[in-house]
ZAMARGU-4260 file (C-alpha; in steps of 0.2 Angstrom, whole numbers, plus 5000, padded with zeros to 4 digits):
<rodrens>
0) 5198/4825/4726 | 5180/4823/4723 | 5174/4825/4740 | 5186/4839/4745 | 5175/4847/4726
5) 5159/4844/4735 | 5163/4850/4751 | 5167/4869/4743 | 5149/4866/4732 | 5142/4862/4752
10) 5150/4879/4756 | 5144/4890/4741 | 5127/4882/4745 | 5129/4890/4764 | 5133/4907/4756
15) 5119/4907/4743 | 5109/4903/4758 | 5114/4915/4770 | 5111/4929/4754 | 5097/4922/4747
20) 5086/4914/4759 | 5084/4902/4744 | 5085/4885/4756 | 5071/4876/4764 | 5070/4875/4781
25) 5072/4857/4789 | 5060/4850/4801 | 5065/4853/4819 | 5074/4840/4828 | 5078/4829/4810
30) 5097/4827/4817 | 5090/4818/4835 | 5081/4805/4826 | 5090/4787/4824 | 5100/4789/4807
35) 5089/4774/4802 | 5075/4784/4800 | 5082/4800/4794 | 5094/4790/4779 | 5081/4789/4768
40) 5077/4808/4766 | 5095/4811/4764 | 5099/4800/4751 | 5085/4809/4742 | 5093/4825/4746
45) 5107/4819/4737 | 5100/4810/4722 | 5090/4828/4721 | 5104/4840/4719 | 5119/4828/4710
50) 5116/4818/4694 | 5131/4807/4694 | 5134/4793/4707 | 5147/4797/4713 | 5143/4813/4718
55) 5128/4806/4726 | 5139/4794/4738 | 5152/4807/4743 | 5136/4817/4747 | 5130/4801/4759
60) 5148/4801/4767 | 5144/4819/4768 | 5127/4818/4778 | 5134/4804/4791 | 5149/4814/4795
65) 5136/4831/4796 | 5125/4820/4806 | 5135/4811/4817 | 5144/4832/4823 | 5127/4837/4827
70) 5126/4824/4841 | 5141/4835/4850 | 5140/4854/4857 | 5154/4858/4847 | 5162/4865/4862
75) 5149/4878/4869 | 5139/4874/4884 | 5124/4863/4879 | 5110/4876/4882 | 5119/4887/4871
80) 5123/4875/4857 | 5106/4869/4859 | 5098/4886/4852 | 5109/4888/4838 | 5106/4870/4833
85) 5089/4874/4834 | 5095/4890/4821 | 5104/4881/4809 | 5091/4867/4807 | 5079/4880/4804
90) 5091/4887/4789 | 5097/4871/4783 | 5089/4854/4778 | 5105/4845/4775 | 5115/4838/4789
95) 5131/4842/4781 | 5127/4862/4780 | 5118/4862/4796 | 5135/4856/4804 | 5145/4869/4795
100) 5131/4880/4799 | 5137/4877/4818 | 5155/4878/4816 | 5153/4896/4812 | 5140/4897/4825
105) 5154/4891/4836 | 5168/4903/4829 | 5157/4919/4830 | 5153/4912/4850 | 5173/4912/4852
110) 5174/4928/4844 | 5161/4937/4853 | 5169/4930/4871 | 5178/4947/4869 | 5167/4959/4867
115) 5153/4955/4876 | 5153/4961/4894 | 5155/4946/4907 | 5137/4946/4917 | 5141/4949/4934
120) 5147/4937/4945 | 5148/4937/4965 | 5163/4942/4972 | 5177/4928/4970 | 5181/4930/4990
125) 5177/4909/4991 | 5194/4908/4977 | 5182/4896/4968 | 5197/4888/4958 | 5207/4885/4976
130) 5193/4877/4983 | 5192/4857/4987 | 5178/4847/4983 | 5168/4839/4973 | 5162/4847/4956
135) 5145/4846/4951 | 5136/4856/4939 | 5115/4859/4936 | 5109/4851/4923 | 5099/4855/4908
140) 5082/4850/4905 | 5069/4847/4892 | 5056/4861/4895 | 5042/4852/4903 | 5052/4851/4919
145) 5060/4870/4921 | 5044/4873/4929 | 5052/4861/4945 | 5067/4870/4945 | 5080/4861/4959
150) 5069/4856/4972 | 5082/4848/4983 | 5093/4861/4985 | 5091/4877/4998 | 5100/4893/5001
155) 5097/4890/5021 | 5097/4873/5028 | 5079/4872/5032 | 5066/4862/5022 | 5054/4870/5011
160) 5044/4870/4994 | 5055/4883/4991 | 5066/4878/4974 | 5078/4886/4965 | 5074/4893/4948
165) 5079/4884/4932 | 5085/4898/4922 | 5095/4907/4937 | 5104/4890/4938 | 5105/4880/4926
170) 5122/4876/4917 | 5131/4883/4937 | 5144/4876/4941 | 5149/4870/4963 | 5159/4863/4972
175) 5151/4850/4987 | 5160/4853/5003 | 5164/4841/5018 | 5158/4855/5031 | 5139/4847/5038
180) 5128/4858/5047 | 5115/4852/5059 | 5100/4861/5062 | 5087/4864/5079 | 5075/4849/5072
185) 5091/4837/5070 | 5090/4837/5051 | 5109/4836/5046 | 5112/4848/5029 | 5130/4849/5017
190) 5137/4865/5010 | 5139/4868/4992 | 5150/4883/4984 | 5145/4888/4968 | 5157/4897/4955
195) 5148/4912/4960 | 5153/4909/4978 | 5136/4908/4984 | 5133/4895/4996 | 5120/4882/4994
200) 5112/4868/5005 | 5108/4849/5001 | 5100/4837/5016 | 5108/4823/5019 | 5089/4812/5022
205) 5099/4794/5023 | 5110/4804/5040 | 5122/4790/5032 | 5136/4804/5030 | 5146/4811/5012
210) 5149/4795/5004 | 5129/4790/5001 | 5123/4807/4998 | 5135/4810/4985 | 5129/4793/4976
215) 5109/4801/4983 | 5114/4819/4974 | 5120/4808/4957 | 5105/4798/4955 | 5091/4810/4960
220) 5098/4829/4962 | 5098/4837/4945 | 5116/4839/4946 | 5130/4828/4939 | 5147/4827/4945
225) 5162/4830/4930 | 5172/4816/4938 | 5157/4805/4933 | 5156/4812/4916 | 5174/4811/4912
230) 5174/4794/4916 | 5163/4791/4901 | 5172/4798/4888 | 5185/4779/4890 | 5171/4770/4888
235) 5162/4777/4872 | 5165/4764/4856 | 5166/4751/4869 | 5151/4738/4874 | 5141/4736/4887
240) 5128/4721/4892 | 5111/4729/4899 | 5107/4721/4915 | 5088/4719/4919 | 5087/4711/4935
245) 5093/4724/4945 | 5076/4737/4941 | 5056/4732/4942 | 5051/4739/4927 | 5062/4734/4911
250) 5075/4746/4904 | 5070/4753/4887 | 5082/4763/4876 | 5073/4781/4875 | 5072/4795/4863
255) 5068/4813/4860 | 5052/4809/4855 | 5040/4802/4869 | 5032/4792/4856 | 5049/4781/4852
260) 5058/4768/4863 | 5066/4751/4860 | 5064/4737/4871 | 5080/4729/4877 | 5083/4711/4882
265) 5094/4705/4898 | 5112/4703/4891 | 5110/4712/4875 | 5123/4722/4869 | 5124/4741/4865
270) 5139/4750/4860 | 5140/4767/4869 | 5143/4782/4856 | 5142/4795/4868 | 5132/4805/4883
275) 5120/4819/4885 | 5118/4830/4901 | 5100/4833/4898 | 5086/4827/4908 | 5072/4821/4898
280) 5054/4820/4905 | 5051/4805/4900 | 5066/4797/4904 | 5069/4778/4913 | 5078/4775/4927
285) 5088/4785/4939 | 5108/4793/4935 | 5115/4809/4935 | 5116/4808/4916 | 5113/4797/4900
290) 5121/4788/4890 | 5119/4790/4869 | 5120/4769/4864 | 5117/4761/4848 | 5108/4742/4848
295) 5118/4730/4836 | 5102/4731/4825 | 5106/4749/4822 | 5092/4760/4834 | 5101/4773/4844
300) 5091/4779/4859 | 5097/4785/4877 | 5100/4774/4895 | 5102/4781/4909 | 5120/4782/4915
305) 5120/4769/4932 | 5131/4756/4932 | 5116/4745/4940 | 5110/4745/4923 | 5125/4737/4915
310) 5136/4726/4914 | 5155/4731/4907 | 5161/4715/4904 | 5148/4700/4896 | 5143/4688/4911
315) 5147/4671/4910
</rodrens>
C-alpha cells in the first residue's frame, strides 16, 4: 500500500516537473556508474524528500528498481534510447523518475511510429526478410570512434582507406551471404545484403573460407551477429569463472568512465546481469559485444563478450 502511495507521489513529482521546471537536473551518466557508488546520493535523496522511515526505504526499493530499468533500452534501438536517457537524466536526479521519464519516452516513440514518414529505404527487390544468411547488425560506438567509421567493410571488393560512415550505418541491419567473389589480385571478398538491399563487401584475409571469417567479423568487424546476442540473454543471472591464461595482458572489468576498472583474478567469479552493443574506446579484449558482470564484492563493470575469456562451468 505504501509503495504503490509513493509511486503516484513519484508521478505527481514528474508532472510538477514537466510544468514547472522546478527539478534539478542530475549529473550526466549517474545511472552508468556501479550502484555502489551512486547508493549513497540516493539514500539522501530519500531521507531529503520523506521524513518517516518507511517512506524513506520504499523510496530505496524505489531507486534500485529505477536504476536497475535504466541499464535496458526499454525496447527502442540503443542509439535512440541512448539520447532520451540522456533527456531524462538531464530533467530528473532520481532514478526512479528518470525511469518513468523513459517509459513515456518509449510510449511517445511507439506512438509517433505512425506518423512520422518512414526515411527511404532502397528498393526491397533483394526480399530482405526471404533472404538466408547470417544476421549481423553495426554497432554503436562511444564518439571517440565515429570518426573510424567501418573500416573493414567496402561497397566494391577492392581494398582501400575508404570506410563507411558512422552515422549512414550504424544501427544497419545485413545479412552475410555464402556467395565469395575473387578479384584480379587473388584477394577472395564475401557479400553482405543489407536491409536496404545494398550490397557490401567483407575480405576474407585468413583465405580460410566462411567459417573463420565469420569468427574474424565477430571479434574485429564492428558488427555483432544476433544469433550471438540471443545466446546471452540464457546466460544472464548465471556465473561465469574469468579465465586469464588465454590473453597477454590481464582482463580488467571496465566502465564508462576511462578512469574506472577492476582488476580480476584467474577463477573469479562474476555473475552476468546483462550485455551492451556498444563499442567503447577504452575497452579490453576482442568480441563482438560486452558483457554487463557484477564481482561478488558488488563492482559491476563490462568484459568483453569471447568465450576465451571465460569459463561456464568452475575448473576443477
Amino acid at each position: 500500500m505504501i509503495k504503490n502511495r509513493l509511486k503516484k507521489v513519484g508521478f505527481v513529482i514528474l508532472t510538477i516537473c514537466f510544468a514547472g521546471g522546478l527539478c534539478s537536473p542530475a549529473f550526466s551518466g549517474e545511472w552508468e556508474k556501479p550502484w555502489s557508488s551512486v547508493k549513497g546520493a540516493a539514500a539522501q535523496r530519500c531521507v531529503k524528500t520523506f521524513e518517516d522511515f518507511q517512506l524513506q526505504a520504499v523510496c530505496m526499493e524505489n531507486e534500485i528498481e529505477g536504476y536497475n530499468k535504466m541499464q535496458g533500452d526499454f525496447g527502442m534501438p540503443s542509439a535512440v534510447a541512448r539520447k532520451a536517457k540522456d533527456r531524462c537524466e538531464r530533467t530528473f536526479e532520481d532514478f526512479q523518475l528518470q525511469a518513468v521519464c523513459m517509459e513515456n519516452e518509449k510510449n511517445g516513440y511507439d506512438k509517433m511510429k505512425n506518423y512520422v514518414i518512414p526515411v527511404t529505404r532502397a528498393d526491397d527487390r533483394c526480399n530482405y526478410s526471404s533472404l538466408p544468411g547470417k544476421e549481423f547488425q553495426f554497432r554503436e560506438g562511444t564518439e571517440s570512434l565515429h570518426k573510424y567509421g567501418y573500416l573493414d567493410w567496402k561497397k566494391e571488393p577492392e581494398t582501400s582507406v575508404r570506410k563507411l560512415d558512422y552515422q549512414d550505418y550504424v544501427g544497419k541491419k545485413g545479412k552475410l551471404q555464402e556467395l565469395e567473389v575473387k578479384v584480379h589480385n587473388g584477394s577472395s571478398w564475401y557479400v553482405a545484403v543489407l536491409e536496404t538491399c545494398e550490397k557490401l563487401y567483407i575480405r576474407d584475409a585468413f583465405r580460410k573460407g566462411l567459417l573463420i571469417l565469420v569468427q574474424d567479423i565477430e571479434n574485429h568487424r564492428g558488427v555483432y551477429f544476433l544469433d550471438t546476442l540471443r545466446q546471452v540473454d540464457y546466460l544472464i543471472g548465471k556465473k561465469i569463472w574469468v579465465n586469464q591464461n588465454y590473453v597477454k595482458k590481464d582482463i580488467v572489468l571496465f566502465t564508462d568512465d576511462p578512469n574506472i576498472n577492476y582488476p580480476l583474478a584467474h577463477l573469479e567469479a562474476l555473475e552476468i546481469v546483462g550485455s551492451s552493443t556498444k563499442r567503447i574506446g577504452h575497452s579490453h579484449g576482442a568480441g563482438p559485444f560486452n558483457l554487463v558482470v557484477k564481482k561478488e564484492t558488488g563492482e559491476k563493470g563490462y568484459m568483453v563478450y569471447n568465450k576465451n575469456y571465460f569459463f561456464l562451468e568452475k575448473p576443477n
